[in-house]
Each structure stands twice: as C-alpha cells, then as structure tokens.
C-alpha positions as CSV (number, residue, x, y, z in Angstrom):
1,X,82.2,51.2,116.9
2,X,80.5,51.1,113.5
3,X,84.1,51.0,111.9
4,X,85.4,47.7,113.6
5,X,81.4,46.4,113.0
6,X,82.4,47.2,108.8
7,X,85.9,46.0,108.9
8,X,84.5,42.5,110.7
9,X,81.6,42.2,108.4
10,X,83.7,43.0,105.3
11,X,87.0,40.5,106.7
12,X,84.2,38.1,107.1
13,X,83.0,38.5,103.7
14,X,86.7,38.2,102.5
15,X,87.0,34.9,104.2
16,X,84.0,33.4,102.7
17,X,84.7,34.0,99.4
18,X,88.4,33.1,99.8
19,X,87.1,30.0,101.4
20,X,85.0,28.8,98.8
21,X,87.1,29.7,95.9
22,X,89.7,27.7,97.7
23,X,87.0,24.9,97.8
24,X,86.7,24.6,94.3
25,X,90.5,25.1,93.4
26,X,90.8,21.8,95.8
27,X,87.8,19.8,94.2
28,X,90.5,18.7,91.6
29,X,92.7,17.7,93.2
30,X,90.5,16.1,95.9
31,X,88.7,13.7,92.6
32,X,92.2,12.9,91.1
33,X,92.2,9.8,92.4
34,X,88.5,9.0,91.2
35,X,89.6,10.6,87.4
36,X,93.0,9.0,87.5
37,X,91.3,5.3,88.1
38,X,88.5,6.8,85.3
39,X,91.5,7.5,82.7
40,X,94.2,5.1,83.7
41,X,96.4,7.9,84.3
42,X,100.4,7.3,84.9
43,X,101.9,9.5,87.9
44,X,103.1,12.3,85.6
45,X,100.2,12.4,83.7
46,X,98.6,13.1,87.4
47,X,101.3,15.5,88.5
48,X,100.7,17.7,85.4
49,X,97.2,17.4,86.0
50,X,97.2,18.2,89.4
51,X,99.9,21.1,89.2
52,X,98.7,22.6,86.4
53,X,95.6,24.8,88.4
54,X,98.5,25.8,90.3
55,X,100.1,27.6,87.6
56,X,97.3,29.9,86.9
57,X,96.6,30.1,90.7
58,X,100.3,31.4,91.1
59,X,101.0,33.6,88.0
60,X,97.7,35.1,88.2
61,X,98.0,36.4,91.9
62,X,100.7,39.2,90.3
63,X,98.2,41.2,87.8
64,X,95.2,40.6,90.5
65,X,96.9,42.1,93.2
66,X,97.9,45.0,91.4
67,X,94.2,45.2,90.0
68,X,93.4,45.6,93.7
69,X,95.8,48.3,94.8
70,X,94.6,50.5,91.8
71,X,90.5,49.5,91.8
72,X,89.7,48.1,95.2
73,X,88.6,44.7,95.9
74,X,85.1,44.8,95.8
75,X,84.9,44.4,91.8
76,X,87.8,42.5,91.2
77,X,87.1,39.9,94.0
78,X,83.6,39.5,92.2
79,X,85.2,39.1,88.8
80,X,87.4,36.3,90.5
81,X,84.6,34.3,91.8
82,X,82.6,34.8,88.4
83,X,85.5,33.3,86.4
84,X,86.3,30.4,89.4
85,X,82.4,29.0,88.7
86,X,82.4,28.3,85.2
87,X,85.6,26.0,85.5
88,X,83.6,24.7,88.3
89,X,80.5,23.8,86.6
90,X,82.8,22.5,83.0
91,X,85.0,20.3,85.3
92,X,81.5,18.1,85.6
93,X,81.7,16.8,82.3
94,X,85.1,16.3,81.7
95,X,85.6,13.4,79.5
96,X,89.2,13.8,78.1
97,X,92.5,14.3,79.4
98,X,93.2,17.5,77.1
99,X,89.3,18.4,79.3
100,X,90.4,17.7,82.3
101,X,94.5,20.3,81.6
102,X,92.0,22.9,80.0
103,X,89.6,23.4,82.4
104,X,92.1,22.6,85.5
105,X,94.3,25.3,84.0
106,X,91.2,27.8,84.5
107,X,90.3,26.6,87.7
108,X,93.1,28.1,89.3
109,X,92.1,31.3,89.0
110,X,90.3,30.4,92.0
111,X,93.4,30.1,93.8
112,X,94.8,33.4,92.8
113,X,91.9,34.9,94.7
114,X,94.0,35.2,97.8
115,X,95.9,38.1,96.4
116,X,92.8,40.4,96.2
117,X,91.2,39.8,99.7
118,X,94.7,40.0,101.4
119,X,94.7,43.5,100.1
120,X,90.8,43.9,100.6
121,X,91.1,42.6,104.0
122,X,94.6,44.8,104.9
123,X,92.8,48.2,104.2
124,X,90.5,47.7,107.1
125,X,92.7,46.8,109.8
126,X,95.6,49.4,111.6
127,X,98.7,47.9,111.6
128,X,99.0,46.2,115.3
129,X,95.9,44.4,114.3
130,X,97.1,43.2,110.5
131,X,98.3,39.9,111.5
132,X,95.5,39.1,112.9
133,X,92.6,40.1,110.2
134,X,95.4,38.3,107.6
135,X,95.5,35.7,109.8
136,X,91.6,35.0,109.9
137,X,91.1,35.8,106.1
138,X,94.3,33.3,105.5
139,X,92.1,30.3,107.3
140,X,89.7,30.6,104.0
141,X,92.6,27.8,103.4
142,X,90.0,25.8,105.2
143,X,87.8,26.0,101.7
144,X,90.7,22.9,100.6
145,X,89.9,20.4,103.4
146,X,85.8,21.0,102.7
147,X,86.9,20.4,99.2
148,X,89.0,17.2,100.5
149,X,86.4,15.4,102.2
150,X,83.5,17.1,100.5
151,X,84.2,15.8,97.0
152,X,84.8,11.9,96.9
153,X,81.7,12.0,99.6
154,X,79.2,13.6,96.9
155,X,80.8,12.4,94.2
156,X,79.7,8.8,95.1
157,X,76.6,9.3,96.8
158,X,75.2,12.3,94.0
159,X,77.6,11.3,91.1
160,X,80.3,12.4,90.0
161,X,79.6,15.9,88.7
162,X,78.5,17.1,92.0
163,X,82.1,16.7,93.6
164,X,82.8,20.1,91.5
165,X,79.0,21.4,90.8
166,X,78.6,21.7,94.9
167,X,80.9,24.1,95.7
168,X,80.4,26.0,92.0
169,X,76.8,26.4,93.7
170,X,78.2,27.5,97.2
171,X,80.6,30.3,95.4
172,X,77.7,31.3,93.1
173,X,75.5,32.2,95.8
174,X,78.6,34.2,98.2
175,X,79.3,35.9,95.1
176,X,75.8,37.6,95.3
177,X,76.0,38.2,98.9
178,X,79.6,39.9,98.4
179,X,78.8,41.7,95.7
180,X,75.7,43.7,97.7
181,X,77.6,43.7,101.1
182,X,81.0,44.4,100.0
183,X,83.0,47.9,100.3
184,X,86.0,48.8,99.6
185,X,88.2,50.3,102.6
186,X,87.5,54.1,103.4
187,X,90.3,56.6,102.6
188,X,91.9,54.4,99.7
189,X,93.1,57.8,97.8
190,X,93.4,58.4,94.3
191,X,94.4,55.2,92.1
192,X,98.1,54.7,92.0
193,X,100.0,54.7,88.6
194,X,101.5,51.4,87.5
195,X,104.8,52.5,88.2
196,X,104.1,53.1,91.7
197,X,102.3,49.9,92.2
198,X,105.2,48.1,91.5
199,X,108.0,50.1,92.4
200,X,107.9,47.4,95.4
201,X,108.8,44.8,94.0
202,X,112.1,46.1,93.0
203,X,113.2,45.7,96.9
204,X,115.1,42.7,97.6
205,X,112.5,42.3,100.8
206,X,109.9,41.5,98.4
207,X,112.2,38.9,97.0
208,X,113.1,37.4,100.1
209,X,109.4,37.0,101.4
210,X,108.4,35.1,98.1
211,X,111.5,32.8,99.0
212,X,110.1,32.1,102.6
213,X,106.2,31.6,101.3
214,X,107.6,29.2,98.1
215,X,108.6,27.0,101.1
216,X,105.0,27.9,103.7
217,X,102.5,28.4,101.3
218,X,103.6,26.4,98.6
219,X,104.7,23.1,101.0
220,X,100.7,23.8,102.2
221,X,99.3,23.7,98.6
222,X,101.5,20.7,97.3
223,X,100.6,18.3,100.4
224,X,96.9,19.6,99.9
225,X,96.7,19.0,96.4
226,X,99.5,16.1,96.2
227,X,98.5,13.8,99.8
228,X,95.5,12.2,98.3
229,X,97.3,11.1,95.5
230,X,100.2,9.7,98.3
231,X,97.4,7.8,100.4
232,X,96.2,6.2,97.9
233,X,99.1,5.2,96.1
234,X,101.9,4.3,99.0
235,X,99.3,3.4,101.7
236,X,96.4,2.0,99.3
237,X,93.8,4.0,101.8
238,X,90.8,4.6,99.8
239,X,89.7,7.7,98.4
240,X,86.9,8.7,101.2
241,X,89.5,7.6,103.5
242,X,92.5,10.0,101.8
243,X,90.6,12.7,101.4
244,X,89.2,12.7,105.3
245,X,92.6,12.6,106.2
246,X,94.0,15.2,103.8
247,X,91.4,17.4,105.7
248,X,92.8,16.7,108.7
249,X,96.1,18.0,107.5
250,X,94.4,21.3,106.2
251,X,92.3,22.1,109.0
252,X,95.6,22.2,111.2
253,X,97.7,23.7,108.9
254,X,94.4,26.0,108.8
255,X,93.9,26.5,112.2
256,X,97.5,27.3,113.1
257,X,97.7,30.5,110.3
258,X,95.8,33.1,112.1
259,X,97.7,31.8,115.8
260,X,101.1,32.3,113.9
261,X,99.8,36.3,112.7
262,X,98.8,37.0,116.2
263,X,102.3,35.5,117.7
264,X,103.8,37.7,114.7
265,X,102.2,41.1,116.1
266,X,103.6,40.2,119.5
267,X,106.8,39.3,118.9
268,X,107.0,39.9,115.1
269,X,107.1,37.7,111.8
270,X,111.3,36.9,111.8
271,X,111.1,35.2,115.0
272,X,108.4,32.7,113.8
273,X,109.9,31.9,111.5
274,X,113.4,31.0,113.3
275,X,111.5,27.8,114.3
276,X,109.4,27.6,111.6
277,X,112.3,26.6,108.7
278,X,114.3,24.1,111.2
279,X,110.9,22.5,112.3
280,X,109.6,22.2,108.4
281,X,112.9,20.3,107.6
282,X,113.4,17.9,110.4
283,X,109.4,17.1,109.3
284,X,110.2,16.5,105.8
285,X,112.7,13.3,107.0
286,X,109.6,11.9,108.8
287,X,107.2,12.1,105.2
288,X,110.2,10.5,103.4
289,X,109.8,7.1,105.8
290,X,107.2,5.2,104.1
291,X,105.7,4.0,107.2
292,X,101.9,5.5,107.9
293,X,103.2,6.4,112.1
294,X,106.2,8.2,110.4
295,X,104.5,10.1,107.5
296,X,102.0,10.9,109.7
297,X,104.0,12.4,112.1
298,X,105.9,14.5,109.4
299,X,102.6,15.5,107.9
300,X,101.0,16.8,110.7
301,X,104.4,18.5,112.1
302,X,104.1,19.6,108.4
303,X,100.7,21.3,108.7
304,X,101.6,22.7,111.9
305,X,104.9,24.3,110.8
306,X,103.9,25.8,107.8
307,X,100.5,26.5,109.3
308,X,102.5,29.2,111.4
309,X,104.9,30.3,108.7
310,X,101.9,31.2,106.4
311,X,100.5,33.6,109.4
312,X,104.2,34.8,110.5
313,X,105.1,35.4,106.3
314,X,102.1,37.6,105.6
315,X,102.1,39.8,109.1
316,X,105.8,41.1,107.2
317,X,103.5,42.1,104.0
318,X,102.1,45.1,104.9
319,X,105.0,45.9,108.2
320,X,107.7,46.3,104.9
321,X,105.1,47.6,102.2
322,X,102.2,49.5,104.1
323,X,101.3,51.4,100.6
324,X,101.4,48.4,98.4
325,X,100.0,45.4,99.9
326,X,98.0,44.4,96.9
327,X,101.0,44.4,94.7
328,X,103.3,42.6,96.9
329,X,101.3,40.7,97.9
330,X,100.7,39.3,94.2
331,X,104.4,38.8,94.1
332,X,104.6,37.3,97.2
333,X,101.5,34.8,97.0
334,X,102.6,33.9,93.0
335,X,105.9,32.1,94.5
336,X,103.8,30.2,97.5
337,X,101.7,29.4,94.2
338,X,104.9,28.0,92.5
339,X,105.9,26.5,95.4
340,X,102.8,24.3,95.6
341,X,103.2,23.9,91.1
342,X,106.6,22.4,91.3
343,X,106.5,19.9,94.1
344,X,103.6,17.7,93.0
345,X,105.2,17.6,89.2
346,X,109.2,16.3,91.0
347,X,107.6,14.0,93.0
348,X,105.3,12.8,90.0
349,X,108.7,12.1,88.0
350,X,110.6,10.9,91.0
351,X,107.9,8.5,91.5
352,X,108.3,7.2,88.0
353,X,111.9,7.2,88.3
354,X,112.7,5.7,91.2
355,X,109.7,4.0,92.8
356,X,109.3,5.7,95.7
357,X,109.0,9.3,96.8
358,X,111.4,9.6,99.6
359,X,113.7,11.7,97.7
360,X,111.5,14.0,97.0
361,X,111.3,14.9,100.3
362,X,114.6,14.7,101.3
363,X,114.8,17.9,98.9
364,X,112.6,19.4,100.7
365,X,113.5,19.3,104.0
366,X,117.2,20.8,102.1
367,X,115.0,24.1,101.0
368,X,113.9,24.7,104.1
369,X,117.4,24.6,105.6
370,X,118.1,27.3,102.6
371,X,115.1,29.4,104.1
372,X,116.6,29.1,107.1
373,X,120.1,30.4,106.3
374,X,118.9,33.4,104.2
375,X,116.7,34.3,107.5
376,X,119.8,34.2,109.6
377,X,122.3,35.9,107.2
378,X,119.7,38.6,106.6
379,X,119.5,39.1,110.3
380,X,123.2,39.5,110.6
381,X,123.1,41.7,107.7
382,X,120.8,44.1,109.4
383,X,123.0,43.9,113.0
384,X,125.8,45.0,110.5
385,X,124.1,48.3,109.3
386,X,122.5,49.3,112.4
387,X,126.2,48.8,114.1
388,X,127.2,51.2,111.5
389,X,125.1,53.9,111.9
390,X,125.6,54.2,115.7
C-alpha cells in the first residue's frame, strides 16, 4: 500500500512539473501572434521563430534522458525546470528579433523535460501498469493548452510580460515542491556506463518508434505551436479566440493519451496504432480545405488520432527496452521533437511560396501513409521469423 501511495504521489509530481514546463514551452508560441503584429514579422520569420524552441526541446531530450538512466530523475528534473524559468522570466522583455531566436532557442529546454519524467515516472510502475502511469504523466501535454488560452488572456489584461512571467512563477514554485517531495524509484542499481545506456539505440526498434512519434508527437507539437498562427492568418479569428480554440485541440489530443496507453496494455501499442496512421492521414485532407467546418473537422480528428498514437507509441518504450527507458526514450521523444521543428518551418515557406498551406498538409497526410506501411511490413516481417523458427 505505501508503495502504489509513493509511486502516485511521485507520477503526480512528474505530471506537474511536466505540465508546467510544457506551459511555458507553449507561452511562445501562444504570443506569436501578439509579437509577430509587434515586429511586423513575415511567415518565415514566424516559422523560425516558432520552431526554433523546438530544436532544443528535441535534441536536448537525447543527453537528458541518458542523464536520467545514470542519476535518477529527481536532480535532473529539478535542473530542467531551473533552466526552463529564466527563459521564462527573459522572454518578458524581449525587444528584438535576434531576443526573441535567443531566448526561444533556451526555452525549449522546457520541452525536453518529457524525457526525464518518462523515465522518472517508468521506474515506479510494473510493466502491465506502464501504459497507464506514461499515459497520465503524458497528459502534462495539457501544460500547452493552459499556455494557449492562458497567455494572450494575461497578456492583455496584466501586460504583456505576464503572458510568459505567469507560468515562470507557477514552475518556480512546483520546482520547490518537487525538489522536497521527489524520490527517485527504489531498486535503481548501480549507475550504468555510457555504453550500456546507449547500446539501445543501436536496435532498429528504437529507430522505428522515433519514426512513428515524428509523425504523433511531432504532428501534436506543430499544430500546438503552428494553429494559432493558422487562425489568425487563414480565418482572421483573433488571438483570444485562436488561442481558446488551440486549447480545445490540446485538451483532446491531451485527454485521449493516457486512454490510448491503457487500450495499449490491453491489446498492445501495434494495434493502436493500425488505426492510428490511416485515421491521421485521411485527417490531414480535411486541414488542407480552407474552410473553418473542414479544418476543424481535420483538427480535432487530428487531436484525437495522434492523441492515441502518443499513448499507444510510448506503452512500446519500456515493453522493447525495460532497462533503458531513459535513453530511449531521449531518442525516441528527440524525433516527436523534430517532428513538431520541421512542420511549422515548411508550412512557413509553403505559405510564402504558394499562398496557401494546403500542401503542406497534403504532405502530411503522405507520411502518415509511410508510418503506416513500415507498421505493416514490420509486422509481416515478424510473422516471417516466427514461421521460421517453428
């Protein structure tokens, strides 16, 4: 009894500080249309700005990961959040567009939390009940839609540093309640050797999980960061209105994650995701119609899709790699990053290019087709050797 009481108090703490990091990696986004009007911005110059905390978020979820497997979560998810409030607190008082690709750059760091409380969270849990706990700490992703809604409100009724400042006050004060509460899983063992942290990510499995989160996690992160921006610009909404509804689409997408673990410990994380990819690409035709009943069809099918995916992805984690869930994990969650960097700076150019951003959907909707087909080849694949072996 006292164990499950720990590993619900510490997934709990996990989830809050993923959350609120996650609020203040979407603040920026969230006030890009406020700073864009501020700066007269063009669309690439707002698809580099608005990617770039995305790079950080995605590269930097590698080397915390490992971090995790070989000092426990505890101190490194404290580090994160300590390093996730001063970008915070800067972003108030940005003034210059070389401001605003520094100090965005740095706040993704707040994004590459998820890679250290995936592997704080994991320890706790036995393995029929790891879809679940990743499932729950996975809806922190609901710190973005707070962020969504939450920042163009305070910014105009508090001004305009508050958008950011809030939430750089809500993380400051989680980080001292984690940092008392916090422990690391019992029976973690002796710290690994590099080498064995990331003799894992030499299997092709690895590999082929970071394919199917570029498409989840990373289609999640790009409409989160990148639908603002769309409202306002294709459906002239205003920025309140944008970023209300951009919380709609994370709350779902949100909401569905921790359903789509628990369907993944009953009938496992392959399965999911047979509907997941075919359902993702037949949503991406409905965002490319620019008509609001069509894009908002595709957006919440979208959200609910990927929603699942995200759940489904991460129960695989620790079934393929029980010993090195921090590490993979980081591998893992850095190509759901990139997958939520690239988007945003294609359809930025697209955009410019073209004059509309149908296409860029349209390419979409192709990569999840290509998820898809590596699912189903690897499942023949595996019918192949086990006929073999009989």
């Amino acid at each position: 009894m006292q164990s499950q009481s720990s590993a619900k108090l510490q997934l709990a703490l996990g989830t809050g500080a993923f959350a609120l990091c996650f609020a203040v990696f979407g603040s920026m986004s969230a006030m890009m249309p406020i700073i864009s009007k501020h700066m007269a911005l063009t669309p690439v110059q707002k698809s580099i700005a608005i990617a770039i905390p995305v790079l950080l978020g995605s590269l930097g979820r590698i080397p915390l990961g490992i971090l995790t497997d070989r000092f426990g979560g505890r101190i490194v998810f404290s580090l994160v959040m300590v390093f996730s409030i001063i970008p915070a607190f800067l972003m108030g008082g940005v003034s210059t567009y070389a401001q605003l690709l520094i100090y965005g750059f740095f706040i993704g760091i707040a994004l590459a939390s998820f890679s250290v409380g995936v592997a704080f969270v994991n320890g706790w849990y036995p393995p029929e009940r790891q879809g679940f706990a990743l499932g729950i700490y996975g809806a922190g992703n609901i710190g973005q839609s707070l962020a969504a809604y939450g920042s163009p409100v305070l910014a105009a009724a508090a001004g305009f540093k508050w958008g950011f400042w809030t939430f750089g006050v809500l993380l400051s004060i989680w980080l001292v309640i984690f940092a008392s509460m916090a422990r690391n899983a019992p029976g973690r063992g002796p710290a690994k050797s590099f080498a064995e942290i990331v003799r894992p990510l030499n299997d092709k499995r690895s590999w082929v999980l970071s394919l199917y989160y570029f498409l989840t996690f990373g289609g999640f992160v790009a409409m989160a960061v990148y639908l603002p921006t769309l409202l306002t610009e294709v459906f002239k909404l205003t920025p309140q209105d944008a970023g209300f509804r951009t919380a709609g689409f994370v709350v779902l997408a949100t909401v569905l994650r921790p359903i789509g673990g628990v369907l993944a410990d009953k009938i496992g994380g392959r399965a999911i995701l047979k509907w997941v990819f075919p359902a993702t690409a037949v949503m991406a035709i409905f965002l490319a119609c620019p008509l609001m009943s069509t894009f908002t069809i595709g957006a919440l099918g979208m959200a609910a899709a990927i929603g699942l995916g995200n759940g489904a992805v991460f129960k695989l984690v620790p079934e393929y790699f029980p010993k090195s869930v921090g590490g993979v994990t980081g591998l893992v969650g850095a190509a759901g990053g990139l997958g939520g960097f690239f988007p945003p700076l294609v359809l930025g150019v697209i955009k410019q290019q073209t004059g509309t951003f149908t296409y860029g959907f349209v390419l979409l909707s192709g990569f999840a087709l290509v998820c898809l087909l590596v699912l189903l080849r690897g499942a023949g694949t595996r019918k192949i050797a086990e006929a073999a072996t009989v």
